[in-house]
N, C-alpha and C positions, 0 to 999 in steps of 0.2 A: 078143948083147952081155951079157957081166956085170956090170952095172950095180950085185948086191943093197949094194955098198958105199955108194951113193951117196945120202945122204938129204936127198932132193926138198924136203923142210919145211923143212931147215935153209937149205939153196940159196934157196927162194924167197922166206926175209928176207933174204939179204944182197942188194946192189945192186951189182948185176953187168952191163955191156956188152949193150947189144941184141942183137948177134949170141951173143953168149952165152947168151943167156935164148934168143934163138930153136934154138940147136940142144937146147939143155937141154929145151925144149916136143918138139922131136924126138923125141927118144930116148925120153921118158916112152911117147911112143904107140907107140915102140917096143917098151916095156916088156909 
């Protein structure tokens, strides 16, 4: 996955849907 777009810090202030946070916690360890 290319992900390098995606910045996790700014993602993890906003308040975002459970399942969203949970696939978002996904992908990191995917990272």
């Amino acid at each position: 996955l290319e992900l390098k777009w995606v910045n996790f810090k700014e993602i993890k202030e906003l308040e975002i849907c459970p399942a969203d946070k949970n696939l978002l916690e996904s992908l990191k360890k995917d990272l």
